[in-house]
FIMAR-979472 format. One record per residue (C-alpha): residue number from 1; chain; x, y, z. Coordinates in Angstrom, 2 decimals. Layout:
N
<r i="NUM" ch="A" xx="X" yy="Y" zz="Z"/>
...
***
This chain:
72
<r i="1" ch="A" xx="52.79" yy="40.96" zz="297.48"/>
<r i="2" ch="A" xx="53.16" yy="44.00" zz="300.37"/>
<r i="3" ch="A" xx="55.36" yy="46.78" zz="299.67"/>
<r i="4" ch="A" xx="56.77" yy="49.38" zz="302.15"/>
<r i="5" ch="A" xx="57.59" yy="52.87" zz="300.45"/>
<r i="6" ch="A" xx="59.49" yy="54.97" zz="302.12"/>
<r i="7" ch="A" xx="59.31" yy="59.26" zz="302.44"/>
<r i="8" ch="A" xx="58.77" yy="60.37" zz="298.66"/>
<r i="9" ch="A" xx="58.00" yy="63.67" zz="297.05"/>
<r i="10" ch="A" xx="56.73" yy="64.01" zz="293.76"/>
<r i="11" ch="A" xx="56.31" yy="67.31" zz="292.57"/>
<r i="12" ch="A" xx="54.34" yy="66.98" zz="289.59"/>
<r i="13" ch="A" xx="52.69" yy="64.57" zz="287.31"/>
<r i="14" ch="A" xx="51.67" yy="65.97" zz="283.83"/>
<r i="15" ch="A" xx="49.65" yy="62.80" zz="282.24"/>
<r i="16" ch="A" xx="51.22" yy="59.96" zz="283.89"/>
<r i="17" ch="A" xx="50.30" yy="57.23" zz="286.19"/>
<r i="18" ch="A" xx="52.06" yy="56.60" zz="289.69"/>
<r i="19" ch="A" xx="51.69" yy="53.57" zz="291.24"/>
<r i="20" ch="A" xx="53.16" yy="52.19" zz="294.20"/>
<r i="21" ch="A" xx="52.96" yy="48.53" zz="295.92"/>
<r i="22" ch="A" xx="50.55" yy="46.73" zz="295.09"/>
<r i="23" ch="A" xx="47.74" yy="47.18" zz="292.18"/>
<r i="24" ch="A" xx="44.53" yy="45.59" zz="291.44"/>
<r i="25" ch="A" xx="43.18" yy="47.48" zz="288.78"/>
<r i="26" ch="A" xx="44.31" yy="50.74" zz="287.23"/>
<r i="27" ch="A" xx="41.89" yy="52.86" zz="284.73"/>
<r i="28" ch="A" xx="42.94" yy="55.82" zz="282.58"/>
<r i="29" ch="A" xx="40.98" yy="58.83" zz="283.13"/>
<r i="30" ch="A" xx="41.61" yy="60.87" zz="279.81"/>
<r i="31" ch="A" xx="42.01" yy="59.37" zz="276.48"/>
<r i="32" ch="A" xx="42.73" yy="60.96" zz="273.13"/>
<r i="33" ch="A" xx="43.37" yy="60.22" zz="269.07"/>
<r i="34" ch="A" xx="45.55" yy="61.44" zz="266.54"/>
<r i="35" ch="A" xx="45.71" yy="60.74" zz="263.26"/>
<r i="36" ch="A" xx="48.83" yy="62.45" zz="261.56"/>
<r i="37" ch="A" xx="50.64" yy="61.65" zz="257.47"/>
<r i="38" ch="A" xx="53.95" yy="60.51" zz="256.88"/>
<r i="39" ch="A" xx="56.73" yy="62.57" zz="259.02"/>
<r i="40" ch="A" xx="54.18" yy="64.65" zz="260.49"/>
<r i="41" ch="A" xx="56.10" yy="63.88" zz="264.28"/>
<r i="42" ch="A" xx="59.04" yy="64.62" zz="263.38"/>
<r i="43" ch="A" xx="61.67" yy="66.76" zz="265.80"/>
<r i="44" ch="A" xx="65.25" yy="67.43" zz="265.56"/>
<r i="45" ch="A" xx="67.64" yy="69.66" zz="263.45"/>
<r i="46" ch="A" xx="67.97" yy="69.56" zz="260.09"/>
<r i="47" ch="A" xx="64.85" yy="66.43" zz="258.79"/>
<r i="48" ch="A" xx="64.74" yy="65.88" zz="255.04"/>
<r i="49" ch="A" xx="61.66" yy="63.80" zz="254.89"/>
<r i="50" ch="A" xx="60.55" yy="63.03" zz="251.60"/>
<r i="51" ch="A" xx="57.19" yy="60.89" zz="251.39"/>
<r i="52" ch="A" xx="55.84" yy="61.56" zz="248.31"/>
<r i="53" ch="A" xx="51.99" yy="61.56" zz="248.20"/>
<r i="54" ch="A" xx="50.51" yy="60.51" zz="251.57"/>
<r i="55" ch="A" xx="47.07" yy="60.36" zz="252.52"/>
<r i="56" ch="A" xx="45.98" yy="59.46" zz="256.27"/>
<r i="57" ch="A" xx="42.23" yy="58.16" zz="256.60"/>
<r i="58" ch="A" xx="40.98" yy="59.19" zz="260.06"/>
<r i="59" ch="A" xx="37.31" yy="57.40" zz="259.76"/>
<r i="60" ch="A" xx="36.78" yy="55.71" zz="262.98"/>
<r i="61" ch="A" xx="33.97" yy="53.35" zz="262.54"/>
<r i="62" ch="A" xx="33.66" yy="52.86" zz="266.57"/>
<r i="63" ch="A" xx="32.00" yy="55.32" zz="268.45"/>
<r i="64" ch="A" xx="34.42" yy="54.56" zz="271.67"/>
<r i="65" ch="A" xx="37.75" yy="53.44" zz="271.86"/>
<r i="66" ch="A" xx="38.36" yy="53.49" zz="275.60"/>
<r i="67" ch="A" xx="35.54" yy="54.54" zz="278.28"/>
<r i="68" ch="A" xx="36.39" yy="56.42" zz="280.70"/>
<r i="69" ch="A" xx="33.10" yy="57.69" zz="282.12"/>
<r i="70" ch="A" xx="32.89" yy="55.88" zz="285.46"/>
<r i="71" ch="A" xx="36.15" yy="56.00" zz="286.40"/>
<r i="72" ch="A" xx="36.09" yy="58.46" zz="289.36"/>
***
């Protein structure tokens, strides 16, 4: 379905994806992997995280998660 966007200013995009109207097909153009333990994200004042033993297994039998050669 058409659109019409009016006057916009965006004054920066850090990692994101804009889109406006209409889309056929949008592609990422970065991708990355983390693999972090138990309360290993955590942010705020005053955590108590208690987890014990914790082991994180970060094998990755696939060579590629998401391609993103090609996508000029």
């Amino acid at each position: 379905m058409p659109s019409i966007v009016g006057p916009i200013k965006i004054n920066s995009v850090d990692g994101g994806v804009i889109n406006f109207g209409d889309s056929f097909y949008l592609s990422p153009k970065s991708a990355s992997k983390t693999a972090a333990g138990s309360g290993s994200f955590n942010t705020g004042d005053f955590i108590n995280t208690n987890s014990g033993l914790s082991a994180t297994n970060s094998f990755d039998p696939d060579a590629v998660d998401q391609v993103v050669s090609g996508n000029a």
